[in-house]
C-alpha positions in Angstrom: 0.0 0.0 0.0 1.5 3.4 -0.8 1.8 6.0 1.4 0.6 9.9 1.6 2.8 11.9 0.2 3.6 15.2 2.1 4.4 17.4 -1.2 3.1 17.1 -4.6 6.0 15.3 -6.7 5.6 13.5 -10.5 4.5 10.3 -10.6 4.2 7.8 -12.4 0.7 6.2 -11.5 -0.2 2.5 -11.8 -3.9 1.0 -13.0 -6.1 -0.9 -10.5 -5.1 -3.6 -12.4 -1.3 -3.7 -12.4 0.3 -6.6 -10.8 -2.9 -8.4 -10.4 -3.4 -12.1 -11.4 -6.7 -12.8 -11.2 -9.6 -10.4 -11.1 -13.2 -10.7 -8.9 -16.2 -8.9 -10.0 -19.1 -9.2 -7.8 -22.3 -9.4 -10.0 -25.4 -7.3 -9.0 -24.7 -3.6 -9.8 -21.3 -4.0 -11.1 -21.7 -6.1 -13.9 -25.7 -6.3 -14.6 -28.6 -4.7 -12.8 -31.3 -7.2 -13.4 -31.2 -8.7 -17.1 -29.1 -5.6 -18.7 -25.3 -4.9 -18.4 -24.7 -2.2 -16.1 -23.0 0.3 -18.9 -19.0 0.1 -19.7 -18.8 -3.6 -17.7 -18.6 -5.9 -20.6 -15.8 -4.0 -22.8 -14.0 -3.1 -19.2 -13.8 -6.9 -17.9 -13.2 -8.6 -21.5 -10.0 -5.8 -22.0 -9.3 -6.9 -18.2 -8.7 -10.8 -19.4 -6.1 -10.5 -21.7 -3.7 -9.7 -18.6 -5.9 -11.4 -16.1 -7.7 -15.0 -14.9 -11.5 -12.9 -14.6 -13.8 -14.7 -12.6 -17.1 -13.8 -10.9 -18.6 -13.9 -7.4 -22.4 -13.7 -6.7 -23.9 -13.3 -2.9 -27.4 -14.3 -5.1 -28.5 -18.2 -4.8 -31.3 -18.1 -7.0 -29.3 -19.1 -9.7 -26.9 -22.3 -10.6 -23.1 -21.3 -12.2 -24.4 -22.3 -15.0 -27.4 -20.1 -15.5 -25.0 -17.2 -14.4 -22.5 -18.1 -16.8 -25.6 -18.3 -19.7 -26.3 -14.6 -18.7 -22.9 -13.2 -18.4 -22.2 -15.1 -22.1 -25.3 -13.4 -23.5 -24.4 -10.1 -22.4 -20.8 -10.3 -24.4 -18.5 -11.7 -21.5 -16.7 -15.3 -22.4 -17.8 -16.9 -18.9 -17.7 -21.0 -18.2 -19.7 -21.8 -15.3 -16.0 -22.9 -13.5 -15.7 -19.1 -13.8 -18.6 -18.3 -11.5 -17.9 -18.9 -7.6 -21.6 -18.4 -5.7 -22.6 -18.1 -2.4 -24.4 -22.0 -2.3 -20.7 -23.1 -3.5 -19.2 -21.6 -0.2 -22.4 -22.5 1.8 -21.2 -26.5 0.7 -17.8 -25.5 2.0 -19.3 -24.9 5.7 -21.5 -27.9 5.8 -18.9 -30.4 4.7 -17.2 -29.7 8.0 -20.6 -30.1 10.0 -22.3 -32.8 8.2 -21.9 -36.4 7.0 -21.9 -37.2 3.4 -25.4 -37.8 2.0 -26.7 -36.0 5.2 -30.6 -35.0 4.8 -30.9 -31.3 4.1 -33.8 -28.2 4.2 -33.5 -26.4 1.6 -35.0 -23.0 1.5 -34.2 -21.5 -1.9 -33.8 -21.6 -5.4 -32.7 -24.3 -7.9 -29.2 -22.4 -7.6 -28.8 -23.7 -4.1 -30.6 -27.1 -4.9 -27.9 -27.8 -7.6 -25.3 -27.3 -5.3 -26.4 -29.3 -2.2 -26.7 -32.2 -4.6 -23.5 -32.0 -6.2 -21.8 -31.8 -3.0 -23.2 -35.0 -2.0 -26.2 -34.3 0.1 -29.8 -35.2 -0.3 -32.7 -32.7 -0.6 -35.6 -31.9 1.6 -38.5 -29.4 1.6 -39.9 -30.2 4.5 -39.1 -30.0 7.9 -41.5 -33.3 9.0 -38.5 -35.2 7.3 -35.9 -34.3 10.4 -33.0 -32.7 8.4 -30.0 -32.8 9.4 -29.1 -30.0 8.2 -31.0 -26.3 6.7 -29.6 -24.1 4.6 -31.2 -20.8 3.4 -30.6 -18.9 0.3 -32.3 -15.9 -1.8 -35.1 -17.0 -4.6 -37.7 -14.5 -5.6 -40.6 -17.2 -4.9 -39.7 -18.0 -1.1 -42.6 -17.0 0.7 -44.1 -17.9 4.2 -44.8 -21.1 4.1 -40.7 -22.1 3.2 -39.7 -19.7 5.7 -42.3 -21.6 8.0 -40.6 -24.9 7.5 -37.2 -23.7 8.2 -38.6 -22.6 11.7 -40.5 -25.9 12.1 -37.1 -27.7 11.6 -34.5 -25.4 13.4 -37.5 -24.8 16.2 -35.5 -24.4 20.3 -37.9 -27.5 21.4 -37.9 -29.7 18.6 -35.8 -32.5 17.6 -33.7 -30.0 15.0 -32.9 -27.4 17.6 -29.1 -28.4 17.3 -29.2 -28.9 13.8 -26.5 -26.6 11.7 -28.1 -24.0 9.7 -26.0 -22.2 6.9 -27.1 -19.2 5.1 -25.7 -18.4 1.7 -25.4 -14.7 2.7 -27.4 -12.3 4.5 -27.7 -8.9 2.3 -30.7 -7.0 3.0 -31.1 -5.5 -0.4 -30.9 -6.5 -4.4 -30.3 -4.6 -6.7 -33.0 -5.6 -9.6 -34.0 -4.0 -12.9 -37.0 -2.1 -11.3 -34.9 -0.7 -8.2 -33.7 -2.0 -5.1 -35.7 -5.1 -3.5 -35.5 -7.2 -0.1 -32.4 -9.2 -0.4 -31.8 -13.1 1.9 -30.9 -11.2 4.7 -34.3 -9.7 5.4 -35.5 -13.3 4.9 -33.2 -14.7 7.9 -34.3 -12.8 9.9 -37.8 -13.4 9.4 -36.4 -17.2 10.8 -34.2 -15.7 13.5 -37.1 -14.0 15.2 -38.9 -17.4 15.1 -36.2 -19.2 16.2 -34.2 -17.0 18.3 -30.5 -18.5 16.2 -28.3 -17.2 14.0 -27.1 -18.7 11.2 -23.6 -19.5 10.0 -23.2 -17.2 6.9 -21.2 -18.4 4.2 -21.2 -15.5 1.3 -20.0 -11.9 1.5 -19.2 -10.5 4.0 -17.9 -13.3 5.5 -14.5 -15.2 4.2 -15.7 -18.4 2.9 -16.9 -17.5 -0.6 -13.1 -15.4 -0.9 -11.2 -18.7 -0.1 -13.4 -20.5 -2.6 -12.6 -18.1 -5.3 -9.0 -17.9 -4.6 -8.6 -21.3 -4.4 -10.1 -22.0 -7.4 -8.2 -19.7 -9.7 -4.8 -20.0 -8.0 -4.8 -16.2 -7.0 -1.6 -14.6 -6.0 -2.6 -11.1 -5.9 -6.6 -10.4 -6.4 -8.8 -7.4 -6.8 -12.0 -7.7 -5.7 -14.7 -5.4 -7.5 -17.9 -4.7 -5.4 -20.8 -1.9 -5.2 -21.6 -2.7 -1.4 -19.6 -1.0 1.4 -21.2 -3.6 4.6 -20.6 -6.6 2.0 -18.0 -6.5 -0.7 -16.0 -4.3 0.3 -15.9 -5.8 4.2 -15.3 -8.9 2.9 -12.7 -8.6 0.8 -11.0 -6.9 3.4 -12.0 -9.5 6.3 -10.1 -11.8 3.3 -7.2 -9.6 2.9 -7.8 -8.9 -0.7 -7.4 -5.0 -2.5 -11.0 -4.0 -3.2 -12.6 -1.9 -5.5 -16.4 0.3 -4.9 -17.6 1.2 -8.4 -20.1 3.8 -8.1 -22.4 2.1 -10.3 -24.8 -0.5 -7.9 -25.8 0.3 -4.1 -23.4 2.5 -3.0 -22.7 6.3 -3.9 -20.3 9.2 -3.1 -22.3 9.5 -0.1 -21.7 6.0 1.4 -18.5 6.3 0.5 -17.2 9.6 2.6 -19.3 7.7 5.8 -17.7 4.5 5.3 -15.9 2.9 8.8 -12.5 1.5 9.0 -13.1 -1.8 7.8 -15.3 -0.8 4.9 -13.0 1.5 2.7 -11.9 0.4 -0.5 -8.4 0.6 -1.9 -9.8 1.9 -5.1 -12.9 3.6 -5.7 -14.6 4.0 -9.0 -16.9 5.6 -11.1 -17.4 2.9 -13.9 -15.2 -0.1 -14.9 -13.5 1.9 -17.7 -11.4 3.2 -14.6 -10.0 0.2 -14.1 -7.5 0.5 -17.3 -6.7 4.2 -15.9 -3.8 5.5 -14.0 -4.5 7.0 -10.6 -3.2 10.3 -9.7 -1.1 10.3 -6.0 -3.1 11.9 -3.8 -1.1 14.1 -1.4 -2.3 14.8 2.1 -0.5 17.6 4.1 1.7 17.5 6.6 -1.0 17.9 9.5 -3.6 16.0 7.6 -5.9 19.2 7.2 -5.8 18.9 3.6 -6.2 16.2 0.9 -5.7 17.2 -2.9 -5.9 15.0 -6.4 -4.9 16.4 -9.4 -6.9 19.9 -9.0 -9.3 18.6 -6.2 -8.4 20.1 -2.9 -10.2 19.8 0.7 -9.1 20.9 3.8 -10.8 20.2 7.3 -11.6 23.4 9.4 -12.5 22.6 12.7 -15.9 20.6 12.1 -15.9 21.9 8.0 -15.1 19.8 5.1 -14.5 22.9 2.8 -14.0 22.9 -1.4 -10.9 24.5 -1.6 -10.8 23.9 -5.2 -13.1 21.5 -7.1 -11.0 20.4 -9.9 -13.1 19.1 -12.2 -15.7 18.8 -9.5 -15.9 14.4 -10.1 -14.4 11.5 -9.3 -11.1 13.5 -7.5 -12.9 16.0 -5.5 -14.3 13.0 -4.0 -11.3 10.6 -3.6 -9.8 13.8 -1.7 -12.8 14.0 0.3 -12.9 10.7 1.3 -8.6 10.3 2.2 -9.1 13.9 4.1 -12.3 12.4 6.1 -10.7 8.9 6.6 -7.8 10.1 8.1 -8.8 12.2 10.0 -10.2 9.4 12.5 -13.4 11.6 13.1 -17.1 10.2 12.3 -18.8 11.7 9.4 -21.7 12.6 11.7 -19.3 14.9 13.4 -18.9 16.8 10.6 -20.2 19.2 8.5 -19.8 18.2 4.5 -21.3 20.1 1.2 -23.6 18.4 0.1 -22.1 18.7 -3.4 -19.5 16.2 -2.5 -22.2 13.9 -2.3 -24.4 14.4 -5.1 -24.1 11.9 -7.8 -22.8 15.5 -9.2 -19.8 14.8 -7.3 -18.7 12.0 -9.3 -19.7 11.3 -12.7 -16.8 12.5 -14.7 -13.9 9.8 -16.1 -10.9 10.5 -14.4 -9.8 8.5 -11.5 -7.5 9.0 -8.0 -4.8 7.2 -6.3 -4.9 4.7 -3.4 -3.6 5.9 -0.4 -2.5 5.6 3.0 -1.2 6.9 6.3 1.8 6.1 8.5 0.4 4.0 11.4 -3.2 4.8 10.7 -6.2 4.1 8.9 -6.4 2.8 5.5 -7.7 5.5 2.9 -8.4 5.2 -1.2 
């Protein structure tokens, strides 16, 4: 990681994509948003794989690797389904060390997560009256009450499955779908933690296990991990020790991005995956840390004042400064007073992109 520099000096800037071996794109407002490509995606990761393995990582368990694959190949990307790591893969991961082989499991979810369970060995149940040994939850658009009911019935404190293992594939609260932004798996967990009064053992982002499936599988030296989800990608690929990038393209804005906590900031941050083939700028942080400037983007802290000192070209690098000035300055954003136009999707909609940063013995910035 490089560190703040204290004067402005020449440099000569790196891409995201330098060094790396193998590339991760999450899925769901990086690379489509529903059935269409989110705009620039397809020409940005097909240039990506002539120097890079590309592969793909999906929190959503409605769908098999192969359907993914299908879509991704439709929308212009050369995608096998070996090239698609999912959260029911990683969920498998989890239950071989819990289960037997050909162990009985609930399945609440999608033919995505029935697919798996199978191939890893298990046999499939819908209904908890058949004492699983095992449930495991994942996202499909048609679970409704009555499969949430039976994964209460069978992980109920009481009953014979109240010691049973139950794996969820992930737990995001939202999904980003071609109408807007629906209920993701994680509001359905908790519909079965409140009737059972567990928590499940998660197995997609944020947590590790789908990032040690992925770099397993493609023999990754050095990753990059692209995500739109601060409290998901971004955490996990940190929790994984991989460099992550937030494209401004799915969940998360400008705005998420200033507020974001220790453990959610992003090496890289991103307007559109054309950036990834860019240089970045250094950004150069003073020597008291009151002021952050890229290229012609400067912002100083005043007190409790984020001010504009000068807004450059008033996108992506007024932002980037924003965000190393706020990050290292250790303070929460709710302790501060920030224009609003650093936050506007104004703030960052130009092509131009910002270097990753960081500070001597502190936090990690972009």
């Amino acid at each position: 990681m490089a560190l703040f520099s204290r004067k402005p000096k020449p440099v000569a800037s790196a891409t995201p994509l330098d060094g790396v071996d193998v590339l991760l794109a999450d899925l769901d407002g990086v690379v489509y948003a529903g059935p269409h490509a989110i705009p620039h995606a397809v020409e940005s990761l097909n240039r990506a794989s002539g120097s890079a393995r590309v592969g793909y990582i999906t929190n959503n368990a409605s769908r098999s690797d192969r359907s993914v694959a299908e879509h991704l190949s439709e929308l212009g990307l050369t995608v096998q389904p070996d090239d698609v790591v999912t959260s029911p893969q990683a969920a498998m991961r989890l239950l071989s060390g819990l289960i037997e082989p050909g162990a009985l499991v609930l399945v609440i979810g999608g033919d995505g997560l029935i697919v798996e369970v199978e191939k890893a060995g298990y046999r499939v149940t819908r209904s908890a009256d058949d004492l699983p040994d095992a449930v495991v939850q994942g996202f499909t658009p048609e679970i409704g009450w009555a499969q949430l009911a039976e994964a209460a019935f069978a992980l109920a404190p009481t009953g014979p499955g109240a010691d049973i293992p139950w794996v969820a594939t992930n737990t995001d609260w939202t999904i980003p779908v071609a109408r807007g932004i629906a209920p993701g798996n994680g509001t359905l967990v908790s519909a079965v933690h409140t009737a059972v009064g567990r928590l499940p053992l998660v197995a997609g982002k944020p947590e590790v296990p789908i990032f040690e499936v992925a770099q397993a599988r493609f023999g990754a030296h050095k990753a990059l991990f692209i995500g739109d989800r601060l409290d998901t990608d971004i955490l996990g690929a940190n929790r994984a020790g991989i460099d992550s990038v937030l494209v401004l393209t799915g969940i998360d804005k400008a705005k998420q991005a200033l507020a974001a906590g220790a453990d959610m900031r992003p090496r890289y941050l991103l307007n559109d995956l054309r950036q990834l083939h860019e240089p970045y700028p250094e950004t150069v942080l003073s020597a008291d840390g009151s002021q952050a400037s890229v290229n012609g983007a400067v912002v100083r802290l005043r007190a409790n004042d984020v001010q504009i000192v000068k807004s450059g070209d008033g996108g992506i690098d007024l932002l980037r400064a924003a965000c190393a000035l706020i990050w290292n300055s250790g303070r929460a954003i709710y302790g501060l007073n920030v224009p609003e136009s650093l936050y506007t999707d104004a703030a960052a909609t130009d092509g131009s992109a910002s270097a990753p940063v960081s500070v001597v013995g502190g936090n990690v910035a972009v």
